[in-house]
LOKOLVEX-774017 format. One record per residue (C-alpha): x, y, z; residue in one letter. Coordinates in steps of 0.1 Angstrom, whole numbers, plus 5000, padded with zeros to 4 digits. Example, Ala and Ser with C-alpha at 12.3 -4.5 7.8 and 13.67 -1.06 7.14 Angstrom:
// LOKOLVEX-774017
512349555078a
513749895071s
// end
This chain:
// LOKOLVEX-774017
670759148544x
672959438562x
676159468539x
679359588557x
682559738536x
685459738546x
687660068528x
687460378520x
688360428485x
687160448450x
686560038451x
684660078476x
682660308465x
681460178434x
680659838454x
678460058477x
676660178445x
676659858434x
675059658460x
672459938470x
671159818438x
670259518451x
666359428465x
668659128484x
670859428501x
668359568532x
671059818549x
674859848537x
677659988564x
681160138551x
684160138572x
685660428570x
684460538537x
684160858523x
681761148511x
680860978485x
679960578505x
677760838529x
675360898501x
674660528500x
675360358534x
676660388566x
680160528572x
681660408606x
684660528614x
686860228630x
690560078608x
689359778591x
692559618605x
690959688639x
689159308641x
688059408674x
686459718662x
685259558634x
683759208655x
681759508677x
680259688645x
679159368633x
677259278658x
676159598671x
674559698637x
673759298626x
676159258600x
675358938579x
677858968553x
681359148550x
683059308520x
686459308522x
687659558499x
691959628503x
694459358510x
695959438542x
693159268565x
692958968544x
696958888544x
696058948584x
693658688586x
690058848593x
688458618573x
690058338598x
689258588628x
685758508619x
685558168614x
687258118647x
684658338666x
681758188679x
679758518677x
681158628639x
681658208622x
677758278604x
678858598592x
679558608551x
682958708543x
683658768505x
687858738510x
689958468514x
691458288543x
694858388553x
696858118536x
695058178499x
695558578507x
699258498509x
699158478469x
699058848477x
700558898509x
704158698496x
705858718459x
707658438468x
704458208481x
702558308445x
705858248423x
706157908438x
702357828435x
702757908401x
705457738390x
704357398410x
700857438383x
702557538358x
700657848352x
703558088329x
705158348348x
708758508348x
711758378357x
712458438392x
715158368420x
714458478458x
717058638483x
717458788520x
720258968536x
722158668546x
722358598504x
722258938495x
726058898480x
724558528460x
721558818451x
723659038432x
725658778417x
722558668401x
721759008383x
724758978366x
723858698350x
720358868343x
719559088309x
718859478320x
716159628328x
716259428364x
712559358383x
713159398420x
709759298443x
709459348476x
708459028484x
705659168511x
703159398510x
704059778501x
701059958496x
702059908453x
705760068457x
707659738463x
708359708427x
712159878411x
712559828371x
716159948369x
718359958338x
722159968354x
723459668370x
725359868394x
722360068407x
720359768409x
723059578430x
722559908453x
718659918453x
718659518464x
721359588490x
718959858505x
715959648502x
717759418517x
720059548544x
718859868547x
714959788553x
713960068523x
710459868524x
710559778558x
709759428571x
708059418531x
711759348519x
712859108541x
713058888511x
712959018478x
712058858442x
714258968413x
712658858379x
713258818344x
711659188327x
708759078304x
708759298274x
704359368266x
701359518273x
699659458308x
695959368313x
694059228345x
691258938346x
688658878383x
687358608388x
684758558416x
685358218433x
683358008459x
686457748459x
684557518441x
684157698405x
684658048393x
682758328370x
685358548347x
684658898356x
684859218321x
689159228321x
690559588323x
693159718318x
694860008338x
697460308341x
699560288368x
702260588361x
701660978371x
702561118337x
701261078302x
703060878280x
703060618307x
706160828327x
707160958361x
706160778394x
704060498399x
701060538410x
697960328426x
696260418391x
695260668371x
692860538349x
691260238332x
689260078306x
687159798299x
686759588278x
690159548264x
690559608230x
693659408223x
691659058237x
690858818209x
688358558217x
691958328209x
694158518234x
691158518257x
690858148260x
694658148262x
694258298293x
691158078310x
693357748301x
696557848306x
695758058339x
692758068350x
691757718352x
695257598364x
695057838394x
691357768400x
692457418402x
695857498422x
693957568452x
692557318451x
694857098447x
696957298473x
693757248495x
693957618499x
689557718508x
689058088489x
685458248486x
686258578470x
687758768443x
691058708427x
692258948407x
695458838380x
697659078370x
699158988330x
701259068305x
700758998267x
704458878255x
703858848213x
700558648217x
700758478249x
699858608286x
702158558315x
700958628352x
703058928372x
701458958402x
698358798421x
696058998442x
693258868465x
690659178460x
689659388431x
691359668417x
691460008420x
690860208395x
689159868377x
686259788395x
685260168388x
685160038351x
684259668359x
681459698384x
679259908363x
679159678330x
677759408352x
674459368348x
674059088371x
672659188405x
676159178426x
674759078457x
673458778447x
676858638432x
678258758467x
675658548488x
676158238462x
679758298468x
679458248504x
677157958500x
679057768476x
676357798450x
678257988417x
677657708397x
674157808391x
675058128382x
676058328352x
677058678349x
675458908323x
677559178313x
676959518291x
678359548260x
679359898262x
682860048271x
683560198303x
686360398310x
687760538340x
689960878343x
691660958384x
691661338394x
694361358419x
695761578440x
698161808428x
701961648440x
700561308444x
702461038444x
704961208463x
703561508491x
700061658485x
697761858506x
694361748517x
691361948527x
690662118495x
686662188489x
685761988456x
682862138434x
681362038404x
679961668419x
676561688402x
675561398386x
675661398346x
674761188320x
676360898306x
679160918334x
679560788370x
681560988400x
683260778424x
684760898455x
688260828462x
690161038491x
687361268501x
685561358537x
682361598544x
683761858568x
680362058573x
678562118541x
681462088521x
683261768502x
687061828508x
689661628494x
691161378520x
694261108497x
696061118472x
693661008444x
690561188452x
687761118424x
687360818399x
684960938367x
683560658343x
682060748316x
680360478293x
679960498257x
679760238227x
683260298218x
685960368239x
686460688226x
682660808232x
683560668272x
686360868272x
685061138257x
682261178284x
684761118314x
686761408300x
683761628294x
682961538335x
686561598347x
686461968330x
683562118353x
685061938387x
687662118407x
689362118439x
692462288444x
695662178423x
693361908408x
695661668381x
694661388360x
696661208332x
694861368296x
695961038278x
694060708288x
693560478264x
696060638237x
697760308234x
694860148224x
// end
């Protein structure tokens, strides 16, 4: 079967490396990709938002299934693009229609979801410009720190957690009024602030039933300590410590089973991965965010202690078959550590040669924001490599991502030296 992936990131990546494991994948396509996709697949250089682009590729290179690795072209509907094309309805898509992406693509759509299956989330009230005066009233009636959400999509910097009333009354007033997030803020979400620790389940659905993918959990700030900017990620691990087998089936009844069922219910079709961002409050989880794709950094820590083959969960996916399938998963610890480039989150320069991207033992490189510009691997985002390093502790997986990361380099290279302290 010829794979297409849609991305260009660390995600995408490791699925490349993935699924080229697989006797069932015969030829796998990566659109755009990177340096590091090129070593395994295709790289074709069209916008996965470009359905046109990507309907031509598809049939041009016969494309039987489609991975769809970030958010943006499943909250625009490509799944539905292709069910409504008579040349592209055969094709397997792994991500959802546009409705169930809207768990994504709106905070609003997923807080109301949840609360009609009473699936435990924060408390939440939803304004626009026209209420923006009713919205401000409201955070005075809210404890500080306030949550303000961009109630759209914002590329993971539509979320303020503000301690002064007064500056968030400002901050909502230019979310609001003054478009910071563009059309992403047209309506925003302010929520109760959950005091925890945040972890994230997958779960692979075919609509009908659902396999639990390894949970991770994730560093999302620039600085150690958990400090400065946010950022798409730093750094993850898996499997997470702090999960009792008690909390653990806390989290299947409570959450993943009502939501499982919600769509259904909601007669809302999704084939594909959800991915449920949580929060442990005392010994109970509450859901913060919904996504309709895996994560990134956490499928460069979940992917690789699957020991399933992939692409055969993907094509029983499609099918409707997971029921007779169960996942098989490695006991061992992965962990995850992101070099990025020096200023990132903020400015950064791109086109710095990377060395050091020999393969070493006990440790997997994933490329991030690279390109091949002649012989050379130059770095092209913000977060340019993603090195896992397994181990049977965490602080052996660690310990060989960190022992990686010291013979890589590319100009101005950062990474956080922390992961995992809090564990």
């Amino acid at each position: 079967m010829n794979v297409l992936i849609l991305g260009g990131g660390g995600r995408e990546h490791t699925f490349c490396w993935k699924l080229a494991q697989s006797p069932l994948c015969k030829k796998i396509y990566t659109a755009p990709g990177n340096a590091g996709t090129e070593q395994l697949s295709m790289n074709l250089p069209l916008d996965p938002m470009d359905f046109k682009a990507v309907k031509q590729a598809v049939l041009e290179y016969q494309i039987q299934m489609v991975v769809v690795g970030p958010e943006a072209p499943l909250v625009a509907g490509i799944h539905d693009y292709f069910k409504q094309d008579e040349a592209l309805h055969e094709v397997f898509i792994i991500g959802p229609q546009k409705e169930a992406a809207t768990l994504e693509g709106s905070k609003e759509f997923a807080k109301k979801f949840m609360q009609r299956h009473n699936i435990p989330t924060a408390q939440y009230a939803s304004f626009t410009a026209e209420t923006v005066e009713e919205g401000k009233a409201f955070l005075e009636k809210m404890n500080s720190p306030y949550v303000l959400k961009a109630d759209g999509l914002a590329a993971g910097k539509g979320v303020l957690i503000i301690e002064s009333l007064s500056q968030a009354q400002s901050e909502l007033e230019s979310m609001l009024v003054n478009q910071k997030f563009g059309t992403a803020s047209q309506t925003v979400v302010i929520e109760e602030f959950l005091s925890g620790i945040e972890l994230s389940a997958f779960i692979l659905t075919d609509g009908n039933t659902g396999i639990d993918f390894p949970m991770a959990k994730d560093y999302k700030r620039i600085g150690e300590g958990d400090t400065g900017l946010n950022t798409g990620g730093m750094g993850a691990i898996s499997p997470v410590p702090f999960v009792t087998p008690d909390f653990e089936n806390k989290i299947k009844d409570r959450i993943i089973t009502p939501t499982l069922e919600g769509l259904k219910k909601d007669n809302i079709p999704f084939q594909g991965f959800i991915f449920i961002g949580l929060i442990k409050v005392g010994e109970d989880p509450y859901v913060i965010e919904y996504n309709v794709r895996m994560g990134d950094p956490e499928t460069e820590v979940v992917l690789p202690r699957i020991a399933s083959d992939l692409m055969e969960l993907l094509v029983a996916t499609a099918e409707q078959r997971l029921t007779e399938y169960n996942i098989s998963v490695d006991s061992e610890v992965a962990a995850t550590v992101m070099a990025v480039a020096g200023g990132y989150p903020e400015a950064y320069e791109k086109g710095n040669p990377i060395t050091g991207l020999e393969p070493t033992e006990g440790t997997l490189l994933f490329h991030a924001g690279t390109q091949k510009k002649g012989s050379e691997t130059v770095t092209n985002g913000g977060r340019v490599l993603s090195i896992t390093g397994k181990g049977a502790t965490m602080k052996e997986a660690l310990q060989k991502a960190y022992n990686r990361l010291k013979s890589t380099h590319f100009k101005n290279i950062n990474y956080r030296k922390d992961i995992g302290f809090d564990l």
